[in-house]
C-alpha positions as CSV (number, residue, x, y, z in Angstrom):
1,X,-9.1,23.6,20.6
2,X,-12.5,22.3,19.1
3,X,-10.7,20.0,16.9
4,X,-13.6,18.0,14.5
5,X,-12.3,15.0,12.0
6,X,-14.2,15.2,8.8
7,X,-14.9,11.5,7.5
8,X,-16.7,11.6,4.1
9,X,-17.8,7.8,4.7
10,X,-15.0,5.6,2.6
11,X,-11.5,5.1,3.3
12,X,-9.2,4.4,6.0
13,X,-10.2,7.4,8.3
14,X,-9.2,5.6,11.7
15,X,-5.4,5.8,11.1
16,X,-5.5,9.5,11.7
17,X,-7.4,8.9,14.5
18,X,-5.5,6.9,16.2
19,X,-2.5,9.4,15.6
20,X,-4.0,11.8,17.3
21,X,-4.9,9.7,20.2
22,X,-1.6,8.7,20.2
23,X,-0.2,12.3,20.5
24,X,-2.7,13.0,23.5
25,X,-5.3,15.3,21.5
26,X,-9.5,15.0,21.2
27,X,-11.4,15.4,18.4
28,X,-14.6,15.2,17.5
29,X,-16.0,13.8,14.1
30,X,-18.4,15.7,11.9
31,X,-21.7,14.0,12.2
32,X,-24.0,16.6,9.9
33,X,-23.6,19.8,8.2
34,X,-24.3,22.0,11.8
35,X,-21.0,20.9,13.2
36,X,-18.4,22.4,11.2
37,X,-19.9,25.8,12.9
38,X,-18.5,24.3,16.0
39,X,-15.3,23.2,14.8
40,X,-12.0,25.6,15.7
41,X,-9.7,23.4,13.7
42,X,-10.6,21.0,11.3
43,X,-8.6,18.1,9.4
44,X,-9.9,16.6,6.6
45,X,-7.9,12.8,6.1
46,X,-8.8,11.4,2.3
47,X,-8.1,8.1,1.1
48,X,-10.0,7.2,-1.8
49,X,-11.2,8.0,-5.5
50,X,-11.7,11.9,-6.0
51,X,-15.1,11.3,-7.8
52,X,-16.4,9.4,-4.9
53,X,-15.3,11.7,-2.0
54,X,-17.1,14.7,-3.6
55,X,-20.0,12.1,-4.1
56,X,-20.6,11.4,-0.7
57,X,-19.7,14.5,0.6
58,X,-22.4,16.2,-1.5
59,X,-25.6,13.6,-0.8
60,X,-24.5,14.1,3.2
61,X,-24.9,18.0,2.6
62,X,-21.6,18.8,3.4
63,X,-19.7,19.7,0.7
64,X,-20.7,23.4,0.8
65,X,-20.2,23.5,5.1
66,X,-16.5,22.4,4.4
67,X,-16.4,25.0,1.6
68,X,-18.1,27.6,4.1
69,X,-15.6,26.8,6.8
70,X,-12.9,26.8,4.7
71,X,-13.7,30.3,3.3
72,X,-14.1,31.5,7.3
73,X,-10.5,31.5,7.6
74,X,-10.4,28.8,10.9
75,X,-7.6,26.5,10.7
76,X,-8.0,23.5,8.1
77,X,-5.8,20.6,7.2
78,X,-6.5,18.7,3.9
79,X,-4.7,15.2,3.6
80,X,-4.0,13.8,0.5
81,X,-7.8,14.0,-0.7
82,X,-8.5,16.3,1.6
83,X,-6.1,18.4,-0.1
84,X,-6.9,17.6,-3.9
85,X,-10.6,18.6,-2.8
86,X,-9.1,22.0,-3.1
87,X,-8.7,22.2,-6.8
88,X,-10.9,22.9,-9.3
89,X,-11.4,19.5,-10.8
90,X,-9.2,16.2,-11.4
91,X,-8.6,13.8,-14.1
92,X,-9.9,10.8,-12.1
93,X,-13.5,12.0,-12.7
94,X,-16.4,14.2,-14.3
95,X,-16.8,15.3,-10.4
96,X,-15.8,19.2,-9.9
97,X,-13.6,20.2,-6.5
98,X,-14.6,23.1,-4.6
99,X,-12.4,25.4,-6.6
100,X,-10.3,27.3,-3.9
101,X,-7.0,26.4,-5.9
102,X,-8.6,27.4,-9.6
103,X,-6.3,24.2,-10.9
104,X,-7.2,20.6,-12.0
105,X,-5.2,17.8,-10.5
106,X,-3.8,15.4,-13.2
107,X,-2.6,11.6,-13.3
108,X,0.8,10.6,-13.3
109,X,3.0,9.7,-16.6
110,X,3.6,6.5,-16.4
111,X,6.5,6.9,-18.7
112,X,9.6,4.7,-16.7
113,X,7.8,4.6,-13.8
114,X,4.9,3.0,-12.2
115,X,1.7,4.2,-10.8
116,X,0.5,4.5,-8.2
117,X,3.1,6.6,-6.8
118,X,3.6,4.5,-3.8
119,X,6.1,4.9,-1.1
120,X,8.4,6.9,1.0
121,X,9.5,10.0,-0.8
122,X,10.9,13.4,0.2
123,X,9.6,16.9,0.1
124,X,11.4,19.9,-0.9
125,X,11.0,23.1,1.1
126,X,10.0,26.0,-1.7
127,X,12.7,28.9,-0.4
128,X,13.1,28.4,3.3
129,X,13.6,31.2,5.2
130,X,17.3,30.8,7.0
131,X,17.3,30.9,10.8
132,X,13.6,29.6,11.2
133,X,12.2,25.9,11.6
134,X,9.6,24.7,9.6
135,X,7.0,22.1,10.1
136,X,8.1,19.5,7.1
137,X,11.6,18.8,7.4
138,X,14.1,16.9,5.0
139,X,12.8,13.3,6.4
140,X,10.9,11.0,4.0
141,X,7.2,10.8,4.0
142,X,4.5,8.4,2.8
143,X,2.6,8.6,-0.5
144,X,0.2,6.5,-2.4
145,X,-1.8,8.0,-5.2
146,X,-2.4,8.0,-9.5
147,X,-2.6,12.0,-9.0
148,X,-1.2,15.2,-8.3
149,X,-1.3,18.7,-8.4
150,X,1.7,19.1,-10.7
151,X,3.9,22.0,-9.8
152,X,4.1,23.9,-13.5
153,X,4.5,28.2,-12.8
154,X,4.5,28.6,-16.4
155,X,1.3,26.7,-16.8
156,X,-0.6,26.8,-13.3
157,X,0.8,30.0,-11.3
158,X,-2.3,30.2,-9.2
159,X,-1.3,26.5,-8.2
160,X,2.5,27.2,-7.6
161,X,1.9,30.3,-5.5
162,X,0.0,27.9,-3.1
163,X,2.9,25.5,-2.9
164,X,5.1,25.1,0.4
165,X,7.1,21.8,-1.1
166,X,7.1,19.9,-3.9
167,X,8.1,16.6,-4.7
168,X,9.9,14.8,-7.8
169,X,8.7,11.4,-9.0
170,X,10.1,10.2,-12.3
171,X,10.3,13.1,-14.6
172,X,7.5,15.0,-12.8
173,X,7.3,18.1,-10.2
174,X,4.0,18.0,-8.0
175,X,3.5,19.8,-5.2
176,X,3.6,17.6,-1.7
177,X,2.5,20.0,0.3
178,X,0.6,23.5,0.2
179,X,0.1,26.6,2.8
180,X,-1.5,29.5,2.7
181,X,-3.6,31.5,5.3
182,X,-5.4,28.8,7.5
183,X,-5.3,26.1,5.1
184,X,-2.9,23.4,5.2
185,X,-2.7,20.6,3.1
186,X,-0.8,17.5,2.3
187,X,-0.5,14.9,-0.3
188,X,1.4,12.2,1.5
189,X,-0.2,10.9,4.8
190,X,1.2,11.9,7.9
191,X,-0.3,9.6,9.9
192,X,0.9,6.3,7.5
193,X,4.9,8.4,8.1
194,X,6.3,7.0,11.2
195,X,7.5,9.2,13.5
196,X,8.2,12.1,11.3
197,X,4.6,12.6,10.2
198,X,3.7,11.9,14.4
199,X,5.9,15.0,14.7
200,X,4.5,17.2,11.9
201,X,0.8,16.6,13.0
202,X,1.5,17.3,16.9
203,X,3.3,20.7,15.8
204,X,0.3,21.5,13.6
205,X,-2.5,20.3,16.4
206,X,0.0,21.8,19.6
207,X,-0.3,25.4,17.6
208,X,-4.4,25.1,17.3
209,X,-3.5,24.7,13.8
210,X,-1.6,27.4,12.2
211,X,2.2,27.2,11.9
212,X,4.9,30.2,11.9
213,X,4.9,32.9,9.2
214,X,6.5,31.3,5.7
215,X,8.2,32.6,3.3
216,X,7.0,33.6,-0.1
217,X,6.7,31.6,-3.5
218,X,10.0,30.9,-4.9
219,X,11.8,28.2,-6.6
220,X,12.0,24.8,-4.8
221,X,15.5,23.4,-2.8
222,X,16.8,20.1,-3.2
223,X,14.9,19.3,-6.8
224,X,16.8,16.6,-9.1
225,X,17.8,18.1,-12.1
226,X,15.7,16.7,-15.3
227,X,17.2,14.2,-17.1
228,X,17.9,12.7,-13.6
229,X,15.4,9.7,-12.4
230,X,14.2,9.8,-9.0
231,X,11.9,7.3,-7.3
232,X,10.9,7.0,-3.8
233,X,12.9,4.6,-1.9
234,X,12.7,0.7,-2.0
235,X,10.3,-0.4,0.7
236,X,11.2,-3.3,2.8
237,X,8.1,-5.2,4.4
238,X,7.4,-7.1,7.3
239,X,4.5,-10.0,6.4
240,X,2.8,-12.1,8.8
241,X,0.9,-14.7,8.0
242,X,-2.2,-15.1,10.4
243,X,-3.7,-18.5,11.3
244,X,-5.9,-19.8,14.1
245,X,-3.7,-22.8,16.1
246,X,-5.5,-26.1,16.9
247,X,-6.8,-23.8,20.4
248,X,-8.4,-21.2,18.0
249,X,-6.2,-18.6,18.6
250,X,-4.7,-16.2,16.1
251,X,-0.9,-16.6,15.8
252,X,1.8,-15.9,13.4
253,X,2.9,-19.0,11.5
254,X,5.3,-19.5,8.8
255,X,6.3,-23.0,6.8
256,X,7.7,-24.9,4.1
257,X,5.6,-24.3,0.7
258,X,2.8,-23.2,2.7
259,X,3.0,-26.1,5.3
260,X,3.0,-24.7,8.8
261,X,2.6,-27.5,10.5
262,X,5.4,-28.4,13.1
263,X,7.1,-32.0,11.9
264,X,9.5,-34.5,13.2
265,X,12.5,-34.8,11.0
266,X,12.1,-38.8,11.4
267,X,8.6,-38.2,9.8
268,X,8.3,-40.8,6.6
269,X,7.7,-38.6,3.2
270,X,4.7,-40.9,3.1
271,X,3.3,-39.9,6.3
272,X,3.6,-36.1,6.0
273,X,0.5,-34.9,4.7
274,X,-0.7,-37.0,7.8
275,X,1.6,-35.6,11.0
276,X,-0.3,-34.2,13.1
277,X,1.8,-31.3,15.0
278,X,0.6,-27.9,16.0
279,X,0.9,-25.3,13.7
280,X,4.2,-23.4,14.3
281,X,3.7,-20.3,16.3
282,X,6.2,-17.3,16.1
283,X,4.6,-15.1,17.9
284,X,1.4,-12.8,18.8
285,X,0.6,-10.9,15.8
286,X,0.0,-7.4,17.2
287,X,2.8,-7.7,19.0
288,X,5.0,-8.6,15.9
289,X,3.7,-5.9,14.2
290,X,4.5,-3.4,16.8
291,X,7.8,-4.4,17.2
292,X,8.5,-4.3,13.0
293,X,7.5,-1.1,13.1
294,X,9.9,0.1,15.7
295,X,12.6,-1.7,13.8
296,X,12.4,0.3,10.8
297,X,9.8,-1.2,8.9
298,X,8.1,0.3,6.5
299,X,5.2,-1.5,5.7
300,X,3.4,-4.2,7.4
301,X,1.3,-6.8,5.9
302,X,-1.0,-9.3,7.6
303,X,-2.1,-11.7,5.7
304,X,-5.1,-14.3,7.1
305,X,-4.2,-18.0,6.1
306,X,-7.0,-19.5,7.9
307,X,-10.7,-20.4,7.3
308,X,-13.0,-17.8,8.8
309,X,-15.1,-19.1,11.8
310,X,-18.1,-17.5,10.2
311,X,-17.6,-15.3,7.6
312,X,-15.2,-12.2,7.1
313,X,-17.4,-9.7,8.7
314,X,-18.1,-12.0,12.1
315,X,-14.7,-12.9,12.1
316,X,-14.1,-10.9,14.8
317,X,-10.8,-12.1,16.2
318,X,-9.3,-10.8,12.4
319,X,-10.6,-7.5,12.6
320,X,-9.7,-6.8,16.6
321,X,-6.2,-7.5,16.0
322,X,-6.6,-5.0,12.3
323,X,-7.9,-2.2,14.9
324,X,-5.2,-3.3,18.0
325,X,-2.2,-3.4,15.7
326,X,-3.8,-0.1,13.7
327,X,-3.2,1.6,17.2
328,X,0.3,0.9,17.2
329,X,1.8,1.2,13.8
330,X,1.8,4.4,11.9
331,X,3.1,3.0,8.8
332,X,0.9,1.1,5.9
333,X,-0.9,-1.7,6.8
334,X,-1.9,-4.2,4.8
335,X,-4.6,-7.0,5.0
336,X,-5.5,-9.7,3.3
337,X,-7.8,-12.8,3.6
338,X,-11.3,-13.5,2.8
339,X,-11.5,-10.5,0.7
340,X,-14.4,-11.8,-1.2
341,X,-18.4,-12.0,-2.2
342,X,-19.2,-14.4,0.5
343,X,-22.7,-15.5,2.3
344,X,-23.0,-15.8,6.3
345,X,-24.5,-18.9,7.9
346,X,-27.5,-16.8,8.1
347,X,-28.1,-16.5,4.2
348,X,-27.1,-13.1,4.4
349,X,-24.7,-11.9,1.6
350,X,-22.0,-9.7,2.2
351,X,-19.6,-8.2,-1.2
352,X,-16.0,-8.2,-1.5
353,X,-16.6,-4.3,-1.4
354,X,-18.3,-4.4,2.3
355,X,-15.8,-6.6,3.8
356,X,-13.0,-4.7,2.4
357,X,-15.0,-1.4,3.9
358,X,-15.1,-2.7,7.4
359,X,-10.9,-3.9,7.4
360,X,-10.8,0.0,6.1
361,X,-12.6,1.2,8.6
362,X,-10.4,-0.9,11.4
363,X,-7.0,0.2,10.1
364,X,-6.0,-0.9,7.2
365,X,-4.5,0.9,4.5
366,X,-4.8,-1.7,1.4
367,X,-6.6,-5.2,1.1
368,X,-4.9,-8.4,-0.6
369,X,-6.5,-10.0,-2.8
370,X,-5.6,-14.1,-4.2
371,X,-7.6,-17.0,-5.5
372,X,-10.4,-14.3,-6.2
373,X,-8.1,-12.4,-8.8
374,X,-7.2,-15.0,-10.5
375,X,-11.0,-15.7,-11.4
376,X,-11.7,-12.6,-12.6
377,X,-8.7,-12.5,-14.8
378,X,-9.8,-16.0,-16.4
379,X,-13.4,-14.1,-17.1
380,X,-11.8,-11.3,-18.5
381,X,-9.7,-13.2,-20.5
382,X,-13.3,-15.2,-21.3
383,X,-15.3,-11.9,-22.2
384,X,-12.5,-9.5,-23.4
385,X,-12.9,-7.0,-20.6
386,X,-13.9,-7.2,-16.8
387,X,-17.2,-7.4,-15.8
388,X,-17.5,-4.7,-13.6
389,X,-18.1,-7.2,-10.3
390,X,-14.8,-8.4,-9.5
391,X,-13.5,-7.5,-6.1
392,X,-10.7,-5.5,-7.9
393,X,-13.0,-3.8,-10.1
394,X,-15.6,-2.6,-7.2
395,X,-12.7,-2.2,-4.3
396,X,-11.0,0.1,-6.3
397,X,-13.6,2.6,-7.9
398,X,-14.6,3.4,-4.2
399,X,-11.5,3.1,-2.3
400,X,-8.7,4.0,-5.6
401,X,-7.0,1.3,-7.3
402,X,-3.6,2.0,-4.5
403,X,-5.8,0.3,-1.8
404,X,-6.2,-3.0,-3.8
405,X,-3.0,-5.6,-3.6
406,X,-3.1,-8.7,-5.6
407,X,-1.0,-11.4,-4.1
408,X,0.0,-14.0,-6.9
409,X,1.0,-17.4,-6.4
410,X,2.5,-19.5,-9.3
411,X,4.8,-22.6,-9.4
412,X,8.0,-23.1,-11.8
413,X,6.1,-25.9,-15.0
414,X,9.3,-27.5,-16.4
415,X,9.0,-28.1,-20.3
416,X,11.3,-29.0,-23.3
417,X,12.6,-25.7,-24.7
418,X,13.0,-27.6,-27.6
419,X,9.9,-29.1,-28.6
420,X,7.9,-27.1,-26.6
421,X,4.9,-25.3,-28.8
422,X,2.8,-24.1,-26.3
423,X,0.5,-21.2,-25.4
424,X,3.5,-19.2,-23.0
425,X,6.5,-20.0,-25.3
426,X,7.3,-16.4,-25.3
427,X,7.2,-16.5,-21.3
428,X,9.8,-19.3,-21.2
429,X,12.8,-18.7,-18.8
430,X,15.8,-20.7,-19.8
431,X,17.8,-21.3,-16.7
432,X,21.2,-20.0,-17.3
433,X,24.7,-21.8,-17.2
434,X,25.5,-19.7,-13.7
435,X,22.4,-20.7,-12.4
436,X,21.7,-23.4,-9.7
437,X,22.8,-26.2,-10.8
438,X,18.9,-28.0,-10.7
439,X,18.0,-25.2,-12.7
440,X,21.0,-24.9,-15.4
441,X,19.8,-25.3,-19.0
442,X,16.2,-26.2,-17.7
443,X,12.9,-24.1,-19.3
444,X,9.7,-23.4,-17.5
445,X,7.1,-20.9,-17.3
446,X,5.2,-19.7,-14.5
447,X,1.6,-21.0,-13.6
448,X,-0.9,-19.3,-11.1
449,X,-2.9,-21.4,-8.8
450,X,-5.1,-20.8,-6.0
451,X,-6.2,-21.3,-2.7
452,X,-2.8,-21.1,-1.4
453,X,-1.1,-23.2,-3.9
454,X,-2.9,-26.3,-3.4
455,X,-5.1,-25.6,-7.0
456,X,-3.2,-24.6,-10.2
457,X,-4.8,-22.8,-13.0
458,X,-4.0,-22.9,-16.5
459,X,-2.9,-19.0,-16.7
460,X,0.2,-17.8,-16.5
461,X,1.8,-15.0,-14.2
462,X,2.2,-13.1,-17.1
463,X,-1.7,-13.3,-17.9
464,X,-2.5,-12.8,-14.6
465,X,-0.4,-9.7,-13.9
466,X,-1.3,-8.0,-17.5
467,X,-4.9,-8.8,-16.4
468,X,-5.2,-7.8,-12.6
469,X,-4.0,-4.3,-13.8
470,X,-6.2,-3.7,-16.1
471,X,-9.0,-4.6,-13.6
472,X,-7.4,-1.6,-11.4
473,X,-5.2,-3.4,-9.1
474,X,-2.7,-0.4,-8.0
475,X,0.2,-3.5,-6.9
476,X,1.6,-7.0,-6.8
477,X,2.9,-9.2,-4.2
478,X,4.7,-11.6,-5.8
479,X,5.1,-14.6,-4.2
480,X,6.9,-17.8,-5.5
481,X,5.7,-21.5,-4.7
482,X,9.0,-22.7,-5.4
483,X,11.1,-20.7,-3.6
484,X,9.0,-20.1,-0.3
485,X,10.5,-20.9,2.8
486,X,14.1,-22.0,0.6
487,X,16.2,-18.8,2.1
488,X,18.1,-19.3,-1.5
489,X,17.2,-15.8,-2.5
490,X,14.4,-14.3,-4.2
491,X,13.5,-15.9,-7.5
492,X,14.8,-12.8,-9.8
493,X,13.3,-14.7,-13.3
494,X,10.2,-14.4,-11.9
495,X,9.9,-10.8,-10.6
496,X,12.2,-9.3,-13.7
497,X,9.4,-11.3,-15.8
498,X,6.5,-9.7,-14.2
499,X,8.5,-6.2,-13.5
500,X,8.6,-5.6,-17.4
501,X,5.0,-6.8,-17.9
502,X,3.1,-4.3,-15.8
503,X,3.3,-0.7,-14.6
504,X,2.3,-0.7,-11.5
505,X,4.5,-1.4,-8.6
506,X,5.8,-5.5,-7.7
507,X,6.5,-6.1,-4.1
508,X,8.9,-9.0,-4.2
509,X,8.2,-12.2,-1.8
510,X,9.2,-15.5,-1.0
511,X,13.1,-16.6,-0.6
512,X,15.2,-14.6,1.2
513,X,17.4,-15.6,3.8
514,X,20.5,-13.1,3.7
515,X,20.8,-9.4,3.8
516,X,22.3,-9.4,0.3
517,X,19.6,-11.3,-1.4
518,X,17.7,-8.1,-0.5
519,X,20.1,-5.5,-2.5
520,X,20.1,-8.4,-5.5
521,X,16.7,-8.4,-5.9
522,X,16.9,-4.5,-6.1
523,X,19.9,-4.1,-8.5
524,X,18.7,-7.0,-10.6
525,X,14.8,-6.4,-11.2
526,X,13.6,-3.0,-10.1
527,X,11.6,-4.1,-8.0
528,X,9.8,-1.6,-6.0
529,X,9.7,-3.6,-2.5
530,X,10.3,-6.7,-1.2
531,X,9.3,-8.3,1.2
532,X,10.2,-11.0,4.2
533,X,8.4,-12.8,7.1
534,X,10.1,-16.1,8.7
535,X,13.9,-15.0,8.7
536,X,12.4,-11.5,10.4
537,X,10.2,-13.9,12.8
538,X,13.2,-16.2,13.8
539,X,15.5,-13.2,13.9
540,X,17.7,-14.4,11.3
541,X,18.2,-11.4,9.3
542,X,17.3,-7.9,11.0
543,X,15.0,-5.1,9.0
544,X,18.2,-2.7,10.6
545,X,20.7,-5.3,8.9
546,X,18.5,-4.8,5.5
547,X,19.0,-1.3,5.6
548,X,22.2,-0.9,6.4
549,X,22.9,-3.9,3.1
550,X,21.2,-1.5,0.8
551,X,22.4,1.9,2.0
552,X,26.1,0.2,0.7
553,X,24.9,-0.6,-1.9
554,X,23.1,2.8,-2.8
555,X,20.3,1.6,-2.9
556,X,18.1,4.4,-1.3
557,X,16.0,3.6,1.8
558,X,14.4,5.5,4.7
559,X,16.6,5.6,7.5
């Protein structure tokens, strides 16, 4: 099979690559407009805005090959941009698709439920036919996107008769996958699905790209009734937080309130900030991440708490272990660290948008983004609207505001509720007579600081979170100063304060050190993940042990 890899120059293209090297397959990837003549099967991977994936493909010249190849009837696989390319137009842009599917694709209501759709969700098989297997089966798969192709026979039958299985999000039916002749498509991203999507795309490659006779259009199986809410299940991540040790290695660290220094308990408080041990090391971090993903895992997130030896894009180290870890995990990965305008030793600058393009183009799925998010909210909140240069702003008109992360750190500032007047007196939280006792009756609100806690910032979480979204963050990681490290449980006033404040998913951090605190978080907030690193690195509480928590609980999870 002459199997080519279309990469339309943005977005994380080398995840699908690696899946197919995994599975034992070649490919080649299209270099210029001649080579799609050469192709026998072609797969299309998209991650990115709509608008800018016609853009590029059109100025490379290869917008009308694809549409040329397409239209020769050799096998083709559209993923998740690579399939919305096959509509007529979508709401993210003015840009027009090439029209094969005469349908637009729309954006998400965000009407009780946040956007991006992001996570594991099912698809539906549209009428199976009894006695035959089919490629998709019941298993969840990964999705991350503002917008769909929404399945609507009444109002797009041209659109349903393409459909092979929808999916319900919310109130909504889109469709998750579509067949018909030699094209293939799918919105969520086989190669970010685990084993599952591993499976599909070796069936789909091991048949030179076609797959068994289906059956007709017909009404999907398995769809939630309306008036019933569905929502993908609750992710549980695996973070690890990257530093170079006192020999420069990179190794995964975790402390107290950020401190990841090893200490002797006989250390005097007023010595501390002077004790001079290594910096705890739990481990190799591809290794780690390997081994979370085996476990069940369903995102990963490495996070770089260290200073950069020269600057993000010579920090070499960083990005080998992005690319070594990308080889071995098929499930979201997150990076963050440095994501920022920065200037190399040499004078030369480098944008927040470049070094996010070249973690991208090692592995990851989304970028994190701190201290440099709380700026730009402060200068919105200075000007009235964002300035267009923000690292949020830029990262996520090329890339789509579900590969941007904003990771938030604020810190518990204790006030009088009574004679309190002050600019967040609507944010108070009142610590509640059931409550810890240090925290019974006490009132604080939340304020955001930066470079790892050590600066505070007078904006609240509240601010901050309102602000980052509408900038075009797609999520927030939550973390808590206060609670880090504590293993008392997740700091629920927090995340239910920031849950109701945005609509776009909250990845809940910092805390945790039980099974149970996990299902709380969930039954108590909303929350769309949460997320855990030092009880998972010293094997105090097992992802499996999560799972198992929250499935009796109801909660639903991949399995």
């Amino acid at each position: 099979m002459g199997l080519y890899l279309l990469d339309y120059g943005a977005g994380n293209v080398q995840s699908l690559a690696n899946s197919i090297m995994k599975l034992g397959y070649n490919f080649t990837w299209i270099a210029q407009p001649a080579d799609f003549a050469k192709a026998t099967a072609l797969i299309f991977p998209g991650v990115g805005a709509f608008e800018t994936a016609i853009e590029h493909l059109s100025n490379r010249g290869l917008l009308e090959p694809l549409r040329d190849y397409i239209n020769s009837g050799k096998p083709y696989f559209g993923i998740c941009i690579g399939m919305q390319v096959l509509f007529q137009s979508s709401a993210e842009s003015l840009s027009k698709g090439l029209g094969i599917i005469p349908c637009p694709i729309e954006a998400f209501d965000n009407i009780e439920k946040p956007v991006p759709h992001m996570g594991w969700n099912s698809a539906n098989l549209l009428n199976p036919v009894e006695g035959t297997t089919d490629p998709i089966d019941a298993s969840y798969y990964y999705f991350v996107h503002s917008y769909c192709a929404k399945y609507d026979p009444l109002r797009y039958p041209a659109a349903a008769e393409w459909a092979h299985t929808t999916t319900q999000y919310g109130q909504e039916i889109f469709i998750s996958s579509l067949r018909r002749g030699n094209i293939f498509g799918t919105q969520f991203h086989p190669e970010k699905s685990g084993a599952v999507g591993l499976a599909l795309l070796d069936k789909w490659l091991g048949n030179s790209g076609k797959f068994p006779p289906h059956s007709a259009f017909g009404m999907p199986r398995g769809v939630i009734s309306k008036g019933e809410k569905h929502y993908p299940t609750k992710r549980i991540i695996a973070c690890m937080d990257v530093r170079a040790n006192d020999e420069g290695d990179l190794v995964v660290t975790k402390g107290d309130q950020y401190d990841v220094r090893e200490r002797s308990d006989s250390t005097p408080d007023s010595l501390i900030a002077k004790a001079a041990g290594a910096v705890r090391n739990l481990g190799k971090p591809v290794a780690l991440a390997e081994r979370y993903y085996l476990m069940g895992a369903d995102e990963i997130c490495l996070l770089n708490i260290t200073s950069f030896r020269y600057s993000p894009l010579q920090d070499q180290p960083m990005l080998a272990i992005v690319r070594a870890a990308a080889e071995r995990v098929f499930v979201p990965l997150t990076i963050g660290g440095g994501i920022k305008d920065t200037v190399d030793p040499d004078g030369t600058k480098r944008s927040a948008l470049e070094v996010a393009g070249a973690y991208f183009r090692a592995g990851a799925d989304k970028v994190s983004i701190g201290s440099e998010a709380v700026y730009a909210v402060e200068r919105l909140r200075h000007h009235g609207k964002g300035d267009g240069t923000s690292a949020i702003e830029t990262i996520a008109r090329v890339y789509g505001r579900q590969a941007v992360v904003v990771s938030v750190d604020p810190r518990r500032v204790y006030v009088d509720p009574k004679t309190y007047e002050g600019p967040y007196k609507d944010e108070l939280v009142v610590g509640l007579l059931d409550s810890a006792e240090t925290e019974r009756e006490k009132a604080w609100w939340y304020q955001c600081t930066v470079s790892g806690g050590r600066e505070s910032r007078e904006i609240s979480v509240v601010e901050l979170a309102r602000g980052v979204e509408i900038l075009g963050a797609g999520e927030i990681l939550l973390n808590s100063i206060d609670r880090d490290g504590t293993g008392i449980g997740f700091d629920l006033a927090l995340i239910a304060l920031v849950k109701k404040n945005v609509g776009i998913p909250v990845i809940a951090s910092s805390g945790a050190g039980r099974a149970e605190h996990f299902t709380e978080v969930f039954e108590k907030t909303g929350v769309e993940a949460a997320l855990a690193a030092g009880i998972f690195h010293r094997g105090e509480v097992e992802i499996e042990g999560v799972k198992v928590a929250l499935r009796a609980k109801d909660i639903p999870v991949r399995v």
